[in-house]
C-alpha positions in Angstrom: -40.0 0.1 -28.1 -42.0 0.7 -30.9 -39.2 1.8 -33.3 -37.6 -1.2 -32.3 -40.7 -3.2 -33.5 -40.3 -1.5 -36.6 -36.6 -1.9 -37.3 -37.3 -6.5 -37.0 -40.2 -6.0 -38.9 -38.0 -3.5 -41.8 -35.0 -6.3 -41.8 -37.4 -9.0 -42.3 -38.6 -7.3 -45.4 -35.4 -6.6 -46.6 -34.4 -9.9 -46.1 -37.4 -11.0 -48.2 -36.9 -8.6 -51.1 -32.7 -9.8 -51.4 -34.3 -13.6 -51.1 -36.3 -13.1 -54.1 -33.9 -11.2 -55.8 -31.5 -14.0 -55.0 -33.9 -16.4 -56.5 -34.3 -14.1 -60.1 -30.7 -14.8 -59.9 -30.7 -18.8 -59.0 -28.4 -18.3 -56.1 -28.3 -21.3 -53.2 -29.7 -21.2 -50.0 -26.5 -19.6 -48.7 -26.5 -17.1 -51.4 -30.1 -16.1 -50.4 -29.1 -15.8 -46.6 -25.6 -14.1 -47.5 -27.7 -11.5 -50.2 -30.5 -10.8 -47.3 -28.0 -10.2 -44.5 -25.8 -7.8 -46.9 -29.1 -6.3 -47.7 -30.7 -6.0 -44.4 -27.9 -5.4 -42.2 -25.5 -3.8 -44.7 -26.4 0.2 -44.5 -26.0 -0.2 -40.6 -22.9 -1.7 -40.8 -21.6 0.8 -43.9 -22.7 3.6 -41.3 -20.6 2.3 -38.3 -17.5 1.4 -40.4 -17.6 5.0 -41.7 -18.3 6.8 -38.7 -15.8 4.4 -36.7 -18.9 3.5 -34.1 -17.9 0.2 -32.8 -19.5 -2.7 -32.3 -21.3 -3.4 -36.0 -25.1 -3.5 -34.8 -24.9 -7.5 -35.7 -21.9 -8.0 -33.9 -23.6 -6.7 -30.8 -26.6 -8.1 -31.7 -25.7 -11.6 -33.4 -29.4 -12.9 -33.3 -29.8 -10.5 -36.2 -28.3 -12.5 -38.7 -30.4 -15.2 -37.6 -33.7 -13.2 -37.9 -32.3 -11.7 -41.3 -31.6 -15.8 -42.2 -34.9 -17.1 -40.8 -36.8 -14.6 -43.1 -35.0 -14.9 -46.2 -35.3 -19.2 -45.8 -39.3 -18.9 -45.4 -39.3 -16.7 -48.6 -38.0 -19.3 -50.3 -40.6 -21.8 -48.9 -43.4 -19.0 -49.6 -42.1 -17.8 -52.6 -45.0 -18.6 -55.3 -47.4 -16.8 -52.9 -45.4 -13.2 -52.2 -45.9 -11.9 -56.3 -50.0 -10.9 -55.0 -47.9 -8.9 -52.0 -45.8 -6.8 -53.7 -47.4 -3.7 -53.0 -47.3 -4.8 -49.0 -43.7 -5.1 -49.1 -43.2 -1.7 -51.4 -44.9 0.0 -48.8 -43.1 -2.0 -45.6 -39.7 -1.0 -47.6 -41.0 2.7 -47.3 -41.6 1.9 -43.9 -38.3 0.1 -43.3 -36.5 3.3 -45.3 -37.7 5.8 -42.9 -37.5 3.9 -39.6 -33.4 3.1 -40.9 -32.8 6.6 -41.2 -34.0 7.4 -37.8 -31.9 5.0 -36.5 -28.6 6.1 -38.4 -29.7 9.8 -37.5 -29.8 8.5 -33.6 -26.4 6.8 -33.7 -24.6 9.8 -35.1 -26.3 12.1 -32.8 -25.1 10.2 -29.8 -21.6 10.3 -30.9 -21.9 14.0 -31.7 -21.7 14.1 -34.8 -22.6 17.9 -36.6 -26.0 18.3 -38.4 -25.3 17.9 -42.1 -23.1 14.2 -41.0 -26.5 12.9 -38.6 -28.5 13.2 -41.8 -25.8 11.5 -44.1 -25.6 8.9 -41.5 -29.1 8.4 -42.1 -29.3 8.0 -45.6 -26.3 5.6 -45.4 -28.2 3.5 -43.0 -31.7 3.7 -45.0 -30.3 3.3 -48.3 -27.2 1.4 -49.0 -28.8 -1.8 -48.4 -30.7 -1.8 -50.8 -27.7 -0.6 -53.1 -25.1 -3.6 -51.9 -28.1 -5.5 -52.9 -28.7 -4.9 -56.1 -25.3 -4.4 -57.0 -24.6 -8.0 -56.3 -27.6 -8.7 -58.0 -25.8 -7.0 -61.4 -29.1 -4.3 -61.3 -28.8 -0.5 -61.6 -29.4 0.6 -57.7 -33.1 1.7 -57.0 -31.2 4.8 -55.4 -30.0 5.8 -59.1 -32.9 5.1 -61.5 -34.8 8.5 -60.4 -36.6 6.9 -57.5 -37.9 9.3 -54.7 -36.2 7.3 -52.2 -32.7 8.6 -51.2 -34.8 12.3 -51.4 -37.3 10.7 -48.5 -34.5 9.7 -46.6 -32.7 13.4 -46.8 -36.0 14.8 -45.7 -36.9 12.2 -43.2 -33.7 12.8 -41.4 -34.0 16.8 -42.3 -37.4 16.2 -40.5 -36.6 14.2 -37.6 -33.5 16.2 -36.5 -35.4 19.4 -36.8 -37.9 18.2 -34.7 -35.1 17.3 -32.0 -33.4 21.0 -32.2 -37.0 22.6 -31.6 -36.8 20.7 -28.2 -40.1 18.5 -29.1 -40.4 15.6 -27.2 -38.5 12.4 -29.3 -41.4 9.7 -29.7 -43.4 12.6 -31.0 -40.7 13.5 -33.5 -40.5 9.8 -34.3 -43.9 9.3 -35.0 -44.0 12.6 -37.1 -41.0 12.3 -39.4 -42.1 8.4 -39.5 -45.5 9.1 -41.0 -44.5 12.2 -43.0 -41.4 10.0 -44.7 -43.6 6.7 -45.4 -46.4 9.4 -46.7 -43.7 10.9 -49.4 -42.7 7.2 -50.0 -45.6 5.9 -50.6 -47.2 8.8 -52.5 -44.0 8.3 -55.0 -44.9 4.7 -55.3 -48.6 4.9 -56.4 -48.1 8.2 -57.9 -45.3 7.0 -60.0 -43.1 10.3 -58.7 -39.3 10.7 -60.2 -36.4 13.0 -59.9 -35.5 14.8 -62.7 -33.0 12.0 -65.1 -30.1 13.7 -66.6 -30.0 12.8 -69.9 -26.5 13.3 -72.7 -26.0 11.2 -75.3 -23.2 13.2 -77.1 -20.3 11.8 -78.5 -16.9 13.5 -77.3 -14.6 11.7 -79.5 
């Protein structure tokens, strides 16, 4: 129940930060709800499409896309009142990262999926979101500017499933590998942490 508390609250946030990315970008109101549903619901169904898990999570669940929709609409109503939030919704991201993951790890667990594919699967599900998102916005992916974010995914997964093949009880391992991810997340936020850039600027020719 209470990851599933977590997961409206994560696609409400991502809904908000495609709506305002939409806006940077002067899109139309369907614009903003297509950018927040590719955003909110897109590493879910990038997940199932890959691992051939049938149906899509907003297929099964249709009121999704209206939840996504509802949130992204009231951003642009609130709009001129969010820029004094933006730390709240870095650190509900984090939160929304981590509780994503969990979820992907869970679906590929229940189709048996091996170790190294349940953590993938939660990456895909935590991260590519935010990717489709700023793709269409024509911005380099938060993924691939250096951001600790993909890395607290790996390890939130590496975490979680752990937890599981020690035979710990599973809202326990939730509530660990939740904490300890947002911890990482939001320690790289106010701490300004970064992976290692690789840097070449040689010529070949």
């Amino acid at each position: 129940m209470l990851i599933l508390i977590v997961f409206y609250i994560a696609i409400c946030v991502e809904a908000v930060t495609a709506a305002l990315s939409a806006g940077r970008r002067n899109m139309d109101w369907l614009g903003v709800c297509l950018l927040a549903c590719a955003t909110a619901l897109g590493g879910g169904s990038t997940r199932d499409v890959l691992l051939g898990h049938h149906p899509l999570p907003w297929v099964e669940n249709p009121h999704y896309i209206i939840v996504v929709c509802c949130a992204a609409l009231a951003t642009i109503a609130l709009a001129r009142y969010l820029d004094r939030l933006k730390m709240l919704f870095l650190l509900l991201d984090a939160l929304g990262l981590v509780v994503f993951t969990i979820i992907g790890c869970n679906v590929a667990i229940e189709m048996g999926q091996p170790m190294l594919i349940v953590i993938v699967a939660g990456m895909i599900t935590g991260c590519t979101g935010g990717v489709i998102r700023d793709v269409l916005c024509n911005e380099v992916p938060l993924l691939f500017r250096g951001e600790l974010y993909a890395t607290v995914s790996i390890f939130t997964g590496a975490l979680y499933l752990g937890g599981l093949s020690l035979g710990l009880q599973q809202d326990l391992v939730v509530i660990v590998a939740v904490a300890a991810g947002f911890t990482l997340r939001a320690l790289a936020i106010l701490r300004k942490w970064h992976m290692p850039s690789f840097v070449y600027n040689k010529d070949w020719h």
